[in-house]
C-alpha positions as CSV (number, residue, x, y, z in Angstrom):
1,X,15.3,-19.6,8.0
2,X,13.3,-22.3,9.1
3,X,10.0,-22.7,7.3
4,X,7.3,-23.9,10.1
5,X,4.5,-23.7,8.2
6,X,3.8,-24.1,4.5
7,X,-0.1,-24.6,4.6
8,X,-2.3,-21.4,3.9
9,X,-5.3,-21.9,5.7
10,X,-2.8,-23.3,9.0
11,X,-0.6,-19.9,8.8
12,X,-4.1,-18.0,8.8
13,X,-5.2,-20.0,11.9
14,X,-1.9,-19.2,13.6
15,X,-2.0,-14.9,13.2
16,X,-4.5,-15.5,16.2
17,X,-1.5,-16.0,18.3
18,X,1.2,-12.8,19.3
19,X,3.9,-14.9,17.4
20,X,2.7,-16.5,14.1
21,X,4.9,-18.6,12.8
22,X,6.9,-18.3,9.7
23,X,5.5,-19.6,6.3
24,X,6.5,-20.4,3.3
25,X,6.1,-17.0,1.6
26,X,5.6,-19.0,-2.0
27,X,2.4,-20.0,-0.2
28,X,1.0,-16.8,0.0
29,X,1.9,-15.1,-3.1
30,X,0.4,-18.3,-4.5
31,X,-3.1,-17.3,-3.3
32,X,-4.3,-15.3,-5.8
33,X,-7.7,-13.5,-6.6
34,X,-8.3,-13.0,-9.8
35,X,-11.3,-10.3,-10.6
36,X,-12.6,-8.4,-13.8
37,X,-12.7,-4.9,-13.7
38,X,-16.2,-2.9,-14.5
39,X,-14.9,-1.6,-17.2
40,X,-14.1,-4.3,-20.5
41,X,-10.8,-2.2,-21.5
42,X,-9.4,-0.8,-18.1
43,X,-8.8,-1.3,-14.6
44,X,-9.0,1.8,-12.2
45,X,-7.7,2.5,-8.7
46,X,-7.1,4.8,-5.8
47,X,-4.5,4.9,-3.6
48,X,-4.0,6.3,-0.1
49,X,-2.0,5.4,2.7
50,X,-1.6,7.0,6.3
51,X,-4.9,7.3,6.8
52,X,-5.4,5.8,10.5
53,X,-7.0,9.2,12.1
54,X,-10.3,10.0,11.6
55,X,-9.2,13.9,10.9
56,X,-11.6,17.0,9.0
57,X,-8.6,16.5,7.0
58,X,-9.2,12.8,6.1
59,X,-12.9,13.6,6.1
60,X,-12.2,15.9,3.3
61,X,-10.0,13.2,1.6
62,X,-12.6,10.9,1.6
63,X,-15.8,13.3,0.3
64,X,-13.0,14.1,-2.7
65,X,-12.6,10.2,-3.4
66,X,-16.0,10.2,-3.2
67,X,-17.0,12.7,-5.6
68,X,-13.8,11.5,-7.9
69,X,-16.1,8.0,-8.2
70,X,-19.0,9.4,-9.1
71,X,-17.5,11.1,-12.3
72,X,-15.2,7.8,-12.6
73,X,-16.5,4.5,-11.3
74,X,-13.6,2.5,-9.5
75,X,-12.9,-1.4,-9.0
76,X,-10.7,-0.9,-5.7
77,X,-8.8,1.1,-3.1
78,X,-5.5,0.3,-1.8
79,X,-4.6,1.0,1.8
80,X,-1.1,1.4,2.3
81,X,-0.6,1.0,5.9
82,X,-0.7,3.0,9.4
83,X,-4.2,2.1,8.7
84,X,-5.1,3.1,12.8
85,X,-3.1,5.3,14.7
86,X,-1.3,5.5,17.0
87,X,-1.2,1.8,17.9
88,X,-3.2,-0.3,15.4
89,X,-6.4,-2.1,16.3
90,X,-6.8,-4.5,19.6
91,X,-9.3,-7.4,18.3
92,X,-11.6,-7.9,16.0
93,X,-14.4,-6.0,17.6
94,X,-12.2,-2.7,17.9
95,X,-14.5,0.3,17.3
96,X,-11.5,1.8,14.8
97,X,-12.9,-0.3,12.1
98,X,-16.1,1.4,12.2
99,X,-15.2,5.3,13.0
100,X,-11.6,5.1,11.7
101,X,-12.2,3.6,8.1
102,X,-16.4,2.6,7.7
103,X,-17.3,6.0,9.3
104,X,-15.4,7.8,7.2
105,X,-15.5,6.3,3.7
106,X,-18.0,4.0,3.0
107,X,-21.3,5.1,4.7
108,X,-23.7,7.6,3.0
109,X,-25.1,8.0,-0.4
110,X,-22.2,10.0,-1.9
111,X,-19.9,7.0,-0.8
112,X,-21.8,4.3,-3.0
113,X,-18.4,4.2,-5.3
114,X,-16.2,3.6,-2.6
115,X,-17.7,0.7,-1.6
116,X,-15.6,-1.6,-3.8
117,X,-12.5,-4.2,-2.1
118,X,-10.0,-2.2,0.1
119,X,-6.6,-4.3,0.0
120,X,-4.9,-3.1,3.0
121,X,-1.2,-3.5,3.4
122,X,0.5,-3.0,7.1
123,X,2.5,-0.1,8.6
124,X,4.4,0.9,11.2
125,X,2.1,2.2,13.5
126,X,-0.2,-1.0,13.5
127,X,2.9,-2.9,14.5
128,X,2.3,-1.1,18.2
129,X,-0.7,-3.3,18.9
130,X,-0.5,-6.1,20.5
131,X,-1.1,-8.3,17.6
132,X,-0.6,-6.7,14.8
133,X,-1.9,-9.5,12.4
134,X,-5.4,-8.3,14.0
135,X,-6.1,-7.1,10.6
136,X,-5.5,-9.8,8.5
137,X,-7.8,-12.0,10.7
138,X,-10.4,-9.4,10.8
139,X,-11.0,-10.1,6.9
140,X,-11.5,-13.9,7.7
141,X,-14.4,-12.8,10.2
142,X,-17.7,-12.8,10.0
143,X,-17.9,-9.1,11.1
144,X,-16.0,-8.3,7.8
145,X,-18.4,-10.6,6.0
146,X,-21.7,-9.6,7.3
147,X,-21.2,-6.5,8.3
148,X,-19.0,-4.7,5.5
149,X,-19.6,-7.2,2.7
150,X,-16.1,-8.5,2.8
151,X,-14.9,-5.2,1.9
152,X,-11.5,-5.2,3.7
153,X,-9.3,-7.2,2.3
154,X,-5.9,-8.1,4.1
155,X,-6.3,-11.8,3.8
156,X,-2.1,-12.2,4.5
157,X,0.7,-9.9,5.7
158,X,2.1,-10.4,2.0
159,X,-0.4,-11.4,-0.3
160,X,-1.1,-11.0,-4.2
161,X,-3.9,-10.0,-6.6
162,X,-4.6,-9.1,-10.3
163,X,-7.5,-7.8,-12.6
164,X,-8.2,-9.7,-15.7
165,X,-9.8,-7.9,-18.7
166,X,-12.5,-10.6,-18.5
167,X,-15.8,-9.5,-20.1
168,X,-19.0,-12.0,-18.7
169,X,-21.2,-13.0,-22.2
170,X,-24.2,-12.9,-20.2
171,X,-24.1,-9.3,-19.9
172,X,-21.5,-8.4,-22.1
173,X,-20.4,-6.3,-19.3
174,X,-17.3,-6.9,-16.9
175,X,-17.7,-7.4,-13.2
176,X,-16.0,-7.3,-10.0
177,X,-16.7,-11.2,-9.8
178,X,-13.5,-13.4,-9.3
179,X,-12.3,-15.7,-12.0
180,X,-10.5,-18.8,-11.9
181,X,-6.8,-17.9,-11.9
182,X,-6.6,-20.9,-14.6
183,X,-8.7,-18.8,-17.0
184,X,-5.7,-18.4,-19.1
185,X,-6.1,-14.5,-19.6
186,X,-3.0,-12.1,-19.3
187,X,-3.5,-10.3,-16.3
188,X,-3.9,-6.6,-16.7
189,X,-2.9,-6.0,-13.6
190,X,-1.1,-8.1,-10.8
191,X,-0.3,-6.8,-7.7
192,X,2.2,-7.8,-4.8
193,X,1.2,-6.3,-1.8
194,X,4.6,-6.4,0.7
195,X,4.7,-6.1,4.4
196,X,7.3,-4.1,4.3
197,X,7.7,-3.5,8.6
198,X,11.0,-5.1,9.4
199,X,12.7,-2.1,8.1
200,X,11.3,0.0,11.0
201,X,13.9,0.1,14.3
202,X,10.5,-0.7,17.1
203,X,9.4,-3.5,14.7
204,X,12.2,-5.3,15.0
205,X,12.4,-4.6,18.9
206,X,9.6,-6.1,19.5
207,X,8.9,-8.5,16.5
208,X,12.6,-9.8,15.4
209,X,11.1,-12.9,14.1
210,X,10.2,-10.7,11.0
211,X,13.3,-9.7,10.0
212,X,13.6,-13.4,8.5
213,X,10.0,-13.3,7.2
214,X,10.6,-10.3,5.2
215,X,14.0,-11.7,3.5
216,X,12.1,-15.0,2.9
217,X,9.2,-12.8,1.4
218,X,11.4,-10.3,-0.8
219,X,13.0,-13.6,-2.3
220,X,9.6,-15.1,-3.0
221,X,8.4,-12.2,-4.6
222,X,11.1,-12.4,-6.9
223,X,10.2,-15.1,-8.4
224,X,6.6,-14.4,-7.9
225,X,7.9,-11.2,-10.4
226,X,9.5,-13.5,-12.9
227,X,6.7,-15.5,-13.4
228,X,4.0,-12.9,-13.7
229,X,2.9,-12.5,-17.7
230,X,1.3,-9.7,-16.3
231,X,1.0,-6.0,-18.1
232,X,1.6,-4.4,-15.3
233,X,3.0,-5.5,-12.5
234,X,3.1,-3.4,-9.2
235,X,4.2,-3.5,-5.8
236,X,2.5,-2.1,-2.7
237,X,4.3,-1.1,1.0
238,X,3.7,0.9,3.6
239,X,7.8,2.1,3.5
240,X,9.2,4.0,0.3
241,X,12.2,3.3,-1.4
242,X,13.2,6.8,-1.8
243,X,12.0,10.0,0.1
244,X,13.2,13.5,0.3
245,X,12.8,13.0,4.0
246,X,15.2,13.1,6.2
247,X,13.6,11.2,9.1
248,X,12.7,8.3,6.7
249,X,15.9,8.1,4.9
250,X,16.9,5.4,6.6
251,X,14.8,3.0,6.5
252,X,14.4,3.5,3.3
253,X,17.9,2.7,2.6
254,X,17.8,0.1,5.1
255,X,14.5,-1.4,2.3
256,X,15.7,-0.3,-0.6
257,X,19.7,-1.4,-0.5
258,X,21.5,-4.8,-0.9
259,X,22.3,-7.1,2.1
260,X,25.4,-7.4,0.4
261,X,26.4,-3.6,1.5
262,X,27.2,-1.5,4.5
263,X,24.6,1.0,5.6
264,X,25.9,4.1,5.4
265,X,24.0,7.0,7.1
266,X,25.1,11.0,7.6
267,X,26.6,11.1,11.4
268,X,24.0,12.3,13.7
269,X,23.1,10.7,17.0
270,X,19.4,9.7,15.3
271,X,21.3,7.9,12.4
272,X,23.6,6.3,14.6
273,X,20.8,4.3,16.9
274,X,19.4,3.5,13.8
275,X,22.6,1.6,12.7
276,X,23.6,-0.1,15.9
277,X,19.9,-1.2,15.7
278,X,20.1,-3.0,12.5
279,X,23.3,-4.2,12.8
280,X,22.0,-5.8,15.8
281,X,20.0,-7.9,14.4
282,X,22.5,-8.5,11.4
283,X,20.5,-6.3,8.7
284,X,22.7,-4.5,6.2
285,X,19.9,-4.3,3.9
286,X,17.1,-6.2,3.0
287,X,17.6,-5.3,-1.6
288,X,14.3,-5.0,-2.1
289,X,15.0,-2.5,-5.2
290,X,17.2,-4.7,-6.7
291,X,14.4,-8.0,-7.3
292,X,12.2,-5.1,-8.1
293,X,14.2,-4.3,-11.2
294,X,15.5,-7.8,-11.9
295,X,11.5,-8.8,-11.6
296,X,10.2,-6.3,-14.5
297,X,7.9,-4.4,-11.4
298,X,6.8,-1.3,-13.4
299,X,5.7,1.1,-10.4
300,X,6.1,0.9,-6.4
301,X,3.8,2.6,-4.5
302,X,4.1,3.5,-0.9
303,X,3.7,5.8,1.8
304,X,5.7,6.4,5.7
305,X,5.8,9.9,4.5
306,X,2.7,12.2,4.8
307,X,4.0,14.2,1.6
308,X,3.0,13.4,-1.9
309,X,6.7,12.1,-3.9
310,X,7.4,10.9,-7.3
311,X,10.7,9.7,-8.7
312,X,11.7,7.4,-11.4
313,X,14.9,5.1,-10.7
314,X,16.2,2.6,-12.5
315,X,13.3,1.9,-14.8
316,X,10.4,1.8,-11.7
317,X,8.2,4.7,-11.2
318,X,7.7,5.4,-7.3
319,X,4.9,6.7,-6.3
320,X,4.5,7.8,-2.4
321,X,1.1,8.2,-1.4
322,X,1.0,9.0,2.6
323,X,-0.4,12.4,2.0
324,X,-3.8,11.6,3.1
325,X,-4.5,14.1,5.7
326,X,-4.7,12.1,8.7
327,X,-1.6,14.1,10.0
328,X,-0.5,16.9,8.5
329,X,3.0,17.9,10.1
330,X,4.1,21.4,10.0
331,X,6.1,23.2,7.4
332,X,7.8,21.0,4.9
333,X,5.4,17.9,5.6
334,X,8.5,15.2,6.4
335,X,9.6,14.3,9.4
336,X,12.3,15.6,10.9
337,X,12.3,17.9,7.5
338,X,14.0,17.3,4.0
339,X,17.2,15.6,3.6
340,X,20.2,17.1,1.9
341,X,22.3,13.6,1.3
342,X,19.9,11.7,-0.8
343,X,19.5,11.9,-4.5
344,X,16.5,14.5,-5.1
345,X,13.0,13.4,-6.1
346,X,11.7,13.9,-9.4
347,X,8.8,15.7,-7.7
348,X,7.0,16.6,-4.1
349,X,4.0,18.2,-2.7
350,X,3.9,21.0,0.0
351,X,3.4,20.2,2.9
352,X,-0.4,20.5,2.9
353,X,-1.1,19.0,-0.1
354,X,-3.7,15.7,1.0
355,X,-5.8,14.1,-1.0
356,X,-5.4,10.8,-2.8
357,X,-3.7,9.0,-6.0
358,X,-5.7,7.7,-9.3
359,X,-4.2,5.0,-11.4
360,X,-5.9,4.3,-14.6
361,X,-4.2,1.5,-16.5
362,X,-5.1,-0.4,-19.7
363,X,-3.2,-2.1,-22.0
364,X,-1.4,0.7,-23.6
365,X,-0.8,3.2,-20.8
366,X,-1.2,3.4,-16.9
367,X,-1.4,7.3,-16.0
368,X,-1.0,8.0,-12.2
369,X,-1.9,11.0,-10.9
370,X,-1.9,13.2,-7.2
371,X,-5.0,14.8,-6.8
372,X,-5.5,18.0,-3.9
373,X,-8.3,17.1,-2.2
374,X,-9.6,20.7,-1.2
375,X,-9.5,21.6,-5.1
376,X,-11.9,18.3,-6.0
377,X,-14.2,20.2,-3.0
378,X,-13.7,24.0,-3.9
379,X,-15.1,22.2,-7.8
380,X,-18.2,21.0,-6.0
381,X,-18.7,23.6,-4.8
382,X,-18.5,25.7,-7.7
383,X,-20.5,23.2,-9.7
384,X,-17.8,22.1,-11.5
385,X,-17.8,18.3,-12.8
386,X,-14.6,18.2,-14.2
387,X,-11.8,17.5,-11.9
388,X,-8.5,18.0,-13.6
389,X,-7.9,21.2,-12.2
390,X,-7.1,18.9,-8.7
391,X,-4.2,17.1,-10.2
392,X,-0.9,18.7,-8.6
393,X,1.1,16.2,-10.6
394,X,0.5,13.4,-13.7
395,X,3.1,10.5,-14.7
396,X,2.3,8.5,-17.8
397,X,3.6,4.8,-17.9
398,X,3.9,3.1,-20.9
């Protein structure tokens, strides 16, 4: 692949056009916020992903986040992708920003702790705008700045970030401030955040130009992997690597699996367009769960499917996210229902089970955990300040 571009600021400047060029993706993993977390021993987090319709559901997801924050203080959200449905955001003025994401959790007194950096990663459905890089040059504007504090963060397709335990003396409390990346500290956290697209069949019919970006990323963030002295180190994309879904199977296989392999899917006519597709534009597999082993990634966490997963593979914890209640589909919750030929996840929610993921990490231990929206509510309700009865499942990392 030929590398047009290897200045940061010059690739940012270019997403303004329908077909950015390619960059250097060493270049963007290389521009790195560094922040403290509010708390001197710990960084916490939520995660949610599919969130792009402003739903009761979703509105229920986010007054359970809410509440979640105001027993335990957070330093950020992640966003995993199909941040607006059904086809992304136009420009920079779109009114999704507002009623599809500001509307719904940040405005209000009860939402005071969800104001804290949103890193946003892309999906699917945002591809079907006509520039889908809208959001990463939303975060550059001024209406991001001025308007929502610089709250959404998307500064790159692929971008990195990490969480210092970095305590101030003037306060003796830590902040949300950034911190020179030279500051010499281990990084509790770092986190790659992965556009993860070009494994989707209309992505690459109408943006085949990322097929090479997302090899030339997956390579960089190998390395970027190696070199990380980080405690934790996690990965964040819209696409799993494993799912107990049928209709995503494949391009999770299509993620997940070597280039150096064959694709093989169950015959069906679905699975079949899916592999002339690839194989026209000469994917057999982009590997992506090989560097994450060879790169000592501790957890992936992802979404695609609107069902709560866990599994643990080959020494990475995956953690799928997509439940959030934007859209709930009928019965089972996956699309086009539950596969039989793939190996069996450790663990899934029903198919109404929305709500969010907690991660907690310190330097010790990182416990992940699927909280049920509705039972955080029905709590409330009851007067109950203690939440635990909302987690549907807990995973322990150390």
């Amino acid at each position: 692949m030929e590398i047009q571009i290897d200045d940061y600021d010059s690739y940012v400047a270019s997403l303004a056009a329908v077909r950015p060029k390619l960059i250097d993706s060493d270049k963007l993993f290389n521009e790195r916020d560094v922040y403290s977390p509010k708390h001197s021993d710990r960084v916490r987090f939520l995660v949610i992903s599919d969130s792009g319709e402003a739903s009761d559901e979703l509105t229920m997801t986010a007054d359970a986040m809410a509440q979640y924050t105001q027993q335990y203080p957070i330093d950020f959200v992640c966003g995993l992708g199909d941040n607006f449905y059904p086809h992304g955001v136009e420009d920079i003025t779109d009114s999704k920003f507002e009623t599809h994401w500001a509307e719904v959790f940040l405005y209000g007194d009860t939402r005071k702790g969800l104001c804290v950096p949103w890193y946003m990663a892309l999906g699917n459905h945002d591809y079907m705008a006509d520039n889908p890089h809208t959001q990463v040059i939303f975060t550059h504007s001024d209406i991001n700045k001025n308007k929502y504090n610089s709250m959404w963060r998307m500064p790159a397709p692929s971008y990195k970030f990490a969480y210092n335990l970095t305590i101030l003396p003037e306060s003796n409390v830590a902040t949300s401030a950034a911190v020179p990346s030279s500051s010499g500290k281990q990084p509790l956290i770092e986190c790659f955040v992965l556009d993860t697209c070009a494994c989707q069949d209309h992505v690459l019919e109408y943006w085949p130009e990322q097929v090479e970006q997302l090899k030339h990323n997956i390579a960089a963030l190998k390395r970027q992997l190696l070199a990380s002295n980080a405690r934790w180190k996690f990965v964040f994309g819209h696409h799993m690597l494993h799912t107990q879904g049928f209709g995503h199977a494949d391009t999770a296989l299509v993620l997940r699996d070597s280039h150096e392999h064959n694709i093989k899917l169950p015959p069906s006519a679905f699975t079949r367009r899916y592999n002339e597709k690839f194989r026209e534009y000469g994917i057999l597999g982009y590997g992506l769960e090989q560097v994450l082993i060879e790169g000592g990634c501790n957890a992936y966490f992802g979404g695609h499917e609107h069902v709560f997963q866990y599994t643990f593979r080959h020494g990475i914890h995956h953690f799928c996210c997509g439940a959030s209640g934007a859209d709930i589909r009928p019965a089972s919750g996956f699309y086009r229902g539950m596969a039989t030929h793939v190996q069996p996840m450790d663990w899934y929610g029903q198919g109404n089970d929305y709500g969010f993921v907690s991660v907690e990490a310190n330097m010790e231990e990182c416990v992940v955990n699927f909280h049920q929206a509705r039972s955080i509510l029905r709590n409330v309700r009851n007067g109950i300040n203690d939440h635990s009865n909302s987690i549907i499942c807990s995973v322990s990392i150390n």
